[in-house]
N, C-alpha and C positions, 0 to 999 in steps of 0.2 A: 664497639668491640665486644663489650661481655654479652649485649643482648645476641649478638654472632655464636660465640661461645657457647652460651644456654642453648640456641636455636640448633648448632649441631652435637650437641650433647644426646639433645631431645630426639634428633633426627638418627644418629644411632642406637643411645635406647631403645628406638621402636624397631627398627631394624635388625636387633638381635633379637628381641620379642616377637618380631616377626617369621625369624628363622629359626627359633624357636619352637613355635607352633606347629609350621609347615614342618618340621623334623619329626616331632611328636608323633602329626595326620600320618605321614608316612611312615614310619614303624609302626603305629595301631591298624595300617590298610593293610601293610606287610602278614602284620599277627593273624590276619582275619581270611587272609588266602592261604594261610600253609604255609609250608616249609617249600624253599626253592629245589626242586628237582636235581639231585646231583649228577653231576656232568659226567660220574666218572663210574656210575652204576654199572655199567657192562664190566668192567673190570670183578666187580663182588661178584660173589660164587653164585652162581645157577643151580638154582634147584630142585626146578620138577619144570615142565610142560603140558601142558594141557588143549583140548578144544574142544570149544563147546558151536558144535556147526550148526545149531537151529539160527538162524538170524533174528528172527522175534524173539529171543532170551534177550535180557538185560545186558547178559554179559559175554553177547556174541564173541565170538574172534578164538584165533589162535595165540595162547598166553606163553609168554616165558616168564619165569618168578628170579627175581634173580634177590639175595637179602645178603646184609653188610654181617662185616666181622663181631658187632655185638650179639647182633638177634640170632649167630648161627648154631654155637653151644646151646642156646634154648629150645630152638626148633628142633633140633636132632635127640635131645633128652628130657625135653616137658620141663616146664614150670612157669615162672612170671618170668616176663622180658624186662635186661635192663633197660634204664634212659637212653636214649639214639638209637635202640634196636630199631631197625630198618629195613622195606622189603618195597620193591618195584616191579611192578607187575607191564608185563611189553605187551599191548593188545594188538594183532595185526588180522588183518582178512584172510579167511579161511580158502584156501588155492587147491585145489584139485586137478595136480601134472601126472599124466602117465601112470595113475594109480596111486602116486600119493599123495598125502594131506599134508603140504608146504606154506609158507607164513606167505603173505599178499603184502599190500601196503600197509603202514602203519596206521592203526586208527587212534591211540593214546595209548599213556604211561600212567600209570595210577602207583600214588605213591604212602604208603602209611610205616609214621615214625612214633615211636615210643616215647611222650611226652604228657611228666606228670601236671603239666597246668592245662591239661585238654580234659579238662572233667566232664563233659556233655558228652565225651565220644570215647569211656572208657580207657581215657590215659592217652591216645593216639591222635596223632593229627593226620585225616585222609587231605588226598588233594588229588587230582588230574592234570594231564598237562595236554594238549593236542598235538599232534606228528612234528609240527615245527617247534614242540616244546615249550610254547607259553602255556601260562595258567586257563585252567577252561572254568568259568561259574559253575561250580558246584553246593549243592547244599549238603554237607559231609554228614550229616544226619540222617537222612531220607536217604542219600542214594549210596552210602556205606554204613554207617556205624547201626542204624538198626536191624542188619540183615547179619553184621557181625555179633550184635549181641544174642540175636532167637538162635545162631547157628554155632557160633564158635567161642561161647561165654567161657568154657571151661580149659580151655587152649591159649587164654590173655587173647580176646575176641581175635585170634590167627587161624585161617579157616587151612592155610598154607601146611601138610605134611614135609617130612625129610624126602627124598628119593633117592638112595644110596647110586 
């Protein structure tokens, strides 16, 4: 009976150590992809439009910017963005109906939030998502924060204007 006892002691012990671990992995995979895409971004204020119709640009497509209730007082008056400041960029294919220049399908959402433990990428954690909205591998270095830092260092790397 105790060698019983020892044996399912031992056997939950590991089992908590084990679930454990595996909780750990998955909050450090979590940290390492970004921030999850908020569901409810269309609702935040829209704030400029743009398109950029060469298709060999990086950042082909038709954008909407749409940014949350923190980052909005910053963007409209300059300065440093508080913690959660937030903005989500809508990339869709550039459509030419009847003379005008109308959104296509979605290509991705690109997301960058105000975050002071993102010290390699100027305070902000970038991340992508694809049209069905899962996460896309990105290297947030190379394919965002160095192009925010040569262009839009002095804006808290936000390259995004207001548009009244």
């Amino acid at each position: 009976m105790e060698g019983r006892l020892r044996y399912r002691r031992r056997t939950v012990g590991l089992s908590i150590g084990l679930i454990v671990v595996v909780l750990a992995a998955t909050l450090a995979l979590a940290g390492e992809m970004g921030a999850a895409l908020p569901k409810d971004f269309r609702s935040w204020t829209h704030t400029k439009s743009m398109v950029i119709p060469d298709k060999s640009h990086g950042l082909y497509g038709f954008h909407n910017i749409y940014t949350n209730d923190a980052a909005l007082p910053t963007l409209k008056e300059g300065g440093t963005y508080k913690e959660g400041s937030a903005f989500v960029v809508s990339f869709y294919d550039v459509v030419v109906e009847g003379g005008a220049t109308v959104t296509g399908k979605k290509i991705q959402d690109v997301l960058m939030v105000k975050d002071k433990e993102a010290t390699g990428t100027g305070g902000w954690i970038y991340a992508a998502y694809g049209p069905d909205g899962k996460p896309l591998q990105i290297d947030p270095v190379k394919a965002c924060y160095e192009c925010h830092e040569k262009g839009a260092k002095a804006t808290d790397f936000v390259f995004s204007k207001y548009v009244d």
